[in-house]
C-alpha positions as CSV (number, residue, x, y, z in Angstrom):
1,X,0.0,0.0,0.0
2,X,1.5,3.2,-1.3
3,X,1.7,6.2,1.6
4,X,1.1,9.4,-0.1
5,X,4.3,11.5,0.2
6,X,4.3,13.6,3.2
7,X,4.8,17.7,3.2
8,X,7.4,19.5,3.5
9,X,7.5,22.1,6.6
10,X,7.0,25.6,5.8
11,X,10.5,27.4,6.1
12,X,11.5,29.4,9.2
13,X,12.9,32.6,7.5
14,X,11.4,34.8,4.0
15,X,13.7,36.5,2.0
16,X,11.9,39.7,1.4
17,X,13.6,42.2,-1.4
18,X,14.3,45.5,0.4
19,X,13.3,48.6,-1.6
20,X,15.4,51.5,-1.7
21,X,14.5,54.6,0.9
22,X,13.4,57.5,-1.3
23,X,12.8,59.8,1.7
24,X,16.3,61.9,1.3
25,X,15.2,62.0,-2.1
26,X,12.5,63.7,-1.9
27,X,13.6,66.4,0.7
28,X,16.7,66.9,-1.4
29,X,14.1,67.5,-4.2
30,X,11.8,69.8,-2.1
31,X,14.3,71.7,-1.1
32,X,16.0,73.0,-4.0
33,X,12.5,73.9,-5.6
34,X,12.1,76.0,-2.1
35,X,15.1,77.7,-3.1
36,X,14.5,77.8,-6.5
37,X,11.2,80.0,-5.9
38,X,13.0,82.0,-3.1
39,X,15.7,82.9,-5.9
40,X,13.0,83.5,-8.3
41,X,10.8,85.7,-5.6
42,X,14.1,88.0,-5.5
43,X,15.0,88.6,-8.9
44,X,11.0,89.3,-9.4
45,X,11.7,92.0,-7.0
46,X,14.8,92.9,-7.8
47,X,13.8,93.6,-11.2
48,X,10.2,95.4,-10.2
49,X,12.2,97.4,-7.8
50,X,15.5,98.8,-9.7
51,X,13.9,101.1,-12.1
52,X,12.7,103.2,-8.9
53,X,16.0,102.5,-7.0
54,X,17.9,105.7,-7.9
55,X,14.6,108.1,-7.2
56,X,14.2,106.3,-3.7
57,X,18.0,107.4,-2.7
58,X,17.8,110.3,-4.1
59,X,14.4,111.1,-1.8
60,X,16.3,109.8,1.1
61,X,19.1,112.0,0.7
62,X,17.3,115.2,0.1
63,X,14.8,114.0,3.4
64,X,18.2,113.7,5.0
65,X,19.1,117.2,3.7
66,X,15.9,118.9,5.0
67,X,15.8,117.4,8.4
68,X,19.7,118.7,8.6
69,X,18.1,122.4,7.7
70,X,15.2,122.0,9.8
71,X,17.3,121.1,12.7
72,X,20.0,123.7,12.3
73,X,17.2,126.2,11.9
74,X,15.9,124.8,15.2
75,X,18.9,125.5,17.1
76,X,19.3,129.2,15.4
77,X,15.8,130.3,16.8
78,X,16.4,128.4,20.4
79,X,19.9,130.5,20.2
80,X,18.1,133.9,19.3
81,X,15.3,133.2,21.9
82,X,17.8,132.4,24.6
83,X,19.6,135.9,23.6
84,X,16.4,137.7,23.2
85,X,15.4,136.5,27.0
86,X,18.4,137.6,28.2
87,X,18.4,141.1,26.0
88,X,14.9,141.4,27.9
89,X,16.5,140.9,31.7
90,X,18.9,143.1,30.8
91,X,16.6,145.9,30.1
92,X,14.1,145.2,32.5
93,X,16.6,145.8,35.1
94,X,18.2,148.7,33.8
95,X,15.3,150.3,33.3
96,X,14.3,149.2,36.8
97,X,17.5,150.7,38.2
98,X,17.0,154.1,36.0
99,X,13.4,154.1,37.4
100,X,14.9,154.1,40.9
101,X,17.7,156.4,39.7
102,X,15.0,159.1,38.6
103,X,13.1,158.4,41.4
104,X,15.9,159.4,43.8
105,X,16.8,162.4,41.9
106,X,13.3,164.0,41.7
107,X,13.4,163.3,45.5
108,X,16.4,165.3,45.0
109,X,15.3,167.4,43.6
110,X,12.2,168.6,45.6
111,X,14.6,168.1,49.1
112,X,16.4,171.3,47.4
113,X,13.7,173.0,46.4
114,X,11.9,172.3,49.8
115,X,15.1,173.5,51.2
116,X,15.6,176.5,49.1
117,X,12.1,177.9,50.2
118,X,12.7,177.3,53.6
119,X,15.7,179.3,53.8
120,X,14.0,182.3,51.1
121,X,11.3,182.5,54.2
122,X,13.7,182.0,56.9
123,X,15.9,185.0,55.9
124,X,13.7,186.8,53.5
125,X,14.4,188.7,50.0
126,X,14.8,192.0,52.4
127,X,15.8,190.4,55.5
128,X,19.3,190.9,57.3
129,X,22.4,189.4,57.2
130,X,23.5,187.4,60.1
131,X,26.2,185.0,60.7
132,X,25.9,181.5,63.0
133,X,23.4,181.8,65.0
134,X,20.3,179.4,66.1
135,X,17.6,179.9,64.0
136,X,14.4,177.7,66.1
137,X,14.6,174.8,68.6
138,X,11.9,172.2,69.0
139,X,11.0,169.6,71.1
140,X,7.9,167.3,71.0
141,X,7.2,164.4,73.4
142,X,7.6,160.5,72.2
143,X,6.0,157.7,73.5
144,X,8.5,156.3,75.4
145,X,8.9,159.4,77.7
146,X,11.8,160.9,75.6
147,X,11.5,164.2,73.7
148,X,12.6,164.5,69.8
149,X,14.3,167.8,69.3
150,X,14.9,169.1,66.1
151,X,17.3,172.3,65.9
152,X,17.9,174.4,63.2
153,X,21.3,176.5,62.4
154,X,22.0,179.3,59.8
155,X,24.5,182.1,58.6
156,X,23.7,184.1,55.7
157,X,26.6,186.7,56.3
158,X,29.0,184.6,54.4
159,X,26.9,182.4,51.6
160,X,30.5,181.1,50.1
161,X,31.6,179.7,53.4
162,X,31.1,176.4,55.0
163,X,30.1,176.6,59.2
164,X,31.7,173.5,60.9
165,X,31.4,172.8,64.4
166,X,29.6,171.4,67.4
167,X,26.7,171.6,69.4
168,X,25.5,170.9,73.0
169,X,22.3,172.5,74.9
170,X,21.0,172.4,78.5
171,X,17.8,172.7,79.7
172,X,16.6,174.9,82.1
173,X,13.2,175.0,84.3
174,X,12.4,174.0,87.6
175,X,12.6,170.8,90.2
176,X,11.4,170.2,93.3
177,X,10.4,174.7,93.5
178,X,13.7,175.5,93.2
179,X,15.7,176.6,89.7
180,X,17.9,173.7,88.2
181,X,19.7,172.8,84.6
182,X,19.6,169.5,82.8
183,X,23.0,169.1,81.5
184,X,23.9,167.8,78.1
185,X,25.6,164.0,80.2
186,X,22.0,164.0,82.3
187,X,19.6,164.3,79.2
188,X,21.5,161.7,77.9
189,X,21.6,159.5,80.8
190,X,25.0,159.0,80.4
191,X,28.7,160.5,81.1
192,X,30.8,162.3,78.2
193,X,28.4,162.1,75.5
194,X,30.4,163.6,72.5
195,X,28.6,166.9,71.7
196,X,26.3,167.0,68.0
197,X,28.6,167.7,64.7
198,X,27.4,170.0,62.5
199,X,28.7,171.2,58.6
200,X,26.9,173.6,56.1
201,X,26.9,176.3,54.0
202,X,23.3,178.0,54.8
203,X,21.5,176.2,57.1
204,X,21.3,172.6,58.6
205,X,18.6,170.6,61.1
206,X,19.6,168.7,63.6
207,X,17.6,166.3,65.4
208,X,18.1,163.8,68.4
209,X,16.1,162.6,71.5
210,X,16.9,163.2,75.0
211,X,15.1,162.6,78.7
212,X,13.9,164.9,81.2
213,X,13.5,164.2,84.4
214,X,10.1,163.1,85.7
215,X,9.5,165.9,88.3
216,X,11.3,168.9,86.1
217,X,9.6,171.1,84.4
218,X,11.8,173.1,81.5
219,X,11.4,176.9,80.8
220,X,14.5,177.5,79.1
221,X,17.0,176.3,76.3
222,X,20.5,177.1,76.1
223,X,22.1,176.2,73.1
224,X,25.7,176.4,72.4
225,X,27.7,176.6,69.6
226,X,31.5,175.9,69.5
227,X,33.1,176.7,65.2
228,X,36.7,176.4,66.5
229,X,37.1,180.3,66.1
230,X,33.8,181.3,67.4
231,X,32.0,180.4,70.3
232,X,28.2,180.9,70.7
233,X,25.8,180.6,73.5
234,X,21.8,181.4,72.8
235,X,19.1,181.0,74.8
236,X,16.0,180.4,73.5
237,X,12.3,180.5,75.5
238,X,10.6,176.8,76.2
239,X,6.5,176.9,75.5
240,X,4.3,174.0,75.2
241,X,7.4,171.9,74.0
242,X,8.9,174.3,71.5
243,X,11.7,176.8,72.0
244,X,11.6,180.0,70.3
């Protein structure tokens, strides 16, 4: 009896033909066609854009030129506006100080003519010459219990000369109901007070403030007068505070 023949096994292993890997291929491939249209995008460009090239720079460079003038006209009128500001401190404040230079000499000005009709009324068109003598005493009472005493001096002998000098008074008047004088130390209130300077040419004020004693009463002034070569003593009346 014939046994059919028996089948082979299958084999363990299959030879399988490997293809070739295309991948680098085709990157390879894309890539140069990116490059390709990136060349081609720029030559486009290039040629779309260098007709108008030279215009564009030249554009640029006169923007370039403009701004330069713009800027150096800039700094011109902030240079002029700086000088300008400072022209107009400058004459503010010389004009300020010729103001007050004006101001004082009108002052000046009236002082002297104040002056000048004081001394026409003090020795009149008609009225005679004297020399140094004391023209009007005054006294007026402050607050603080002192009295202000203005004294005037004048010569009209000698209008060319200059009377130099100094001045001391006492007051006279009554304490305690008997006769006394205030001496020029006591209505100071103070020992060797220098004595009042004086220096003019017709007539001069001179004012100060001295203290009388509570309980004296003053009747009297006597004024004296010491130019080097002339000596003078004048008495003068006291009433209500003013000695004539």
């Amino acid at each position: 009896m014939n046994r059919p023949p028996r089948k082979a096994p299958p084999p363990r292993f299959t030879i399988v033909q490997q293809r070739p890997d295309r991948r680098p291929l085709i990157v390879a491939v894309l890539s140069v066609l990116w490059i390709a249209s990136l060349l081609g995008v720029w030559i486009g460009a290039e040629r779309h854009a260098a007709p108008r090239l030279p215009a564009i720079t030249a554009e640029l460079d006169d923007a370039r030129a403009e701004l330069h003038r713009w800027r150096s006209q800039a700094e011109s009128l902030a240079q002029r506006e700086a000088t300008l500001s400072r022209s107009d401190q400058i004459s503010r404040a010389a004009n300020k100080e010729i103001q007050s230079a004006l101001a004082e000499r009108e002052e000046e000005i009236s002082d002297l003519r104040a002056n000048l009709a004081f001394y026409e009324r003090l020795v009149g068109a008609t009225g005679q010459q004297k020399g140094l003598s004391v023209h009007s005493a005054r006294f007026a009472a402050e607050a603080g219990g002192t009295w202000r005493y203005q004294i005037v001096l004048t010569q009209s002998l000698n209008k060319g000369a200059i009377s130099r000098g100094r001045l001391r008074f006492t007051v006279e008047g009554v304490r305690d109901g008997k006769l006394a004088t205030v001496s020029w130390d006591e209505l100071h209130q103070r020992a060797g007070v220098a004595p009042q300077e004086y220096s003019f040419r017709y007539f001069q004020q001179l004012d100060g403030s001295v203290m009388l004693p509570p309980d004296f009463t003053p009747q009297r002034v006597r004024v004296r007068l010491d130019g080097g070569d002339v000596a003078i003593d004048q008495t003068l009346g006291w009433e209500s505070g003013v000695a004539t």
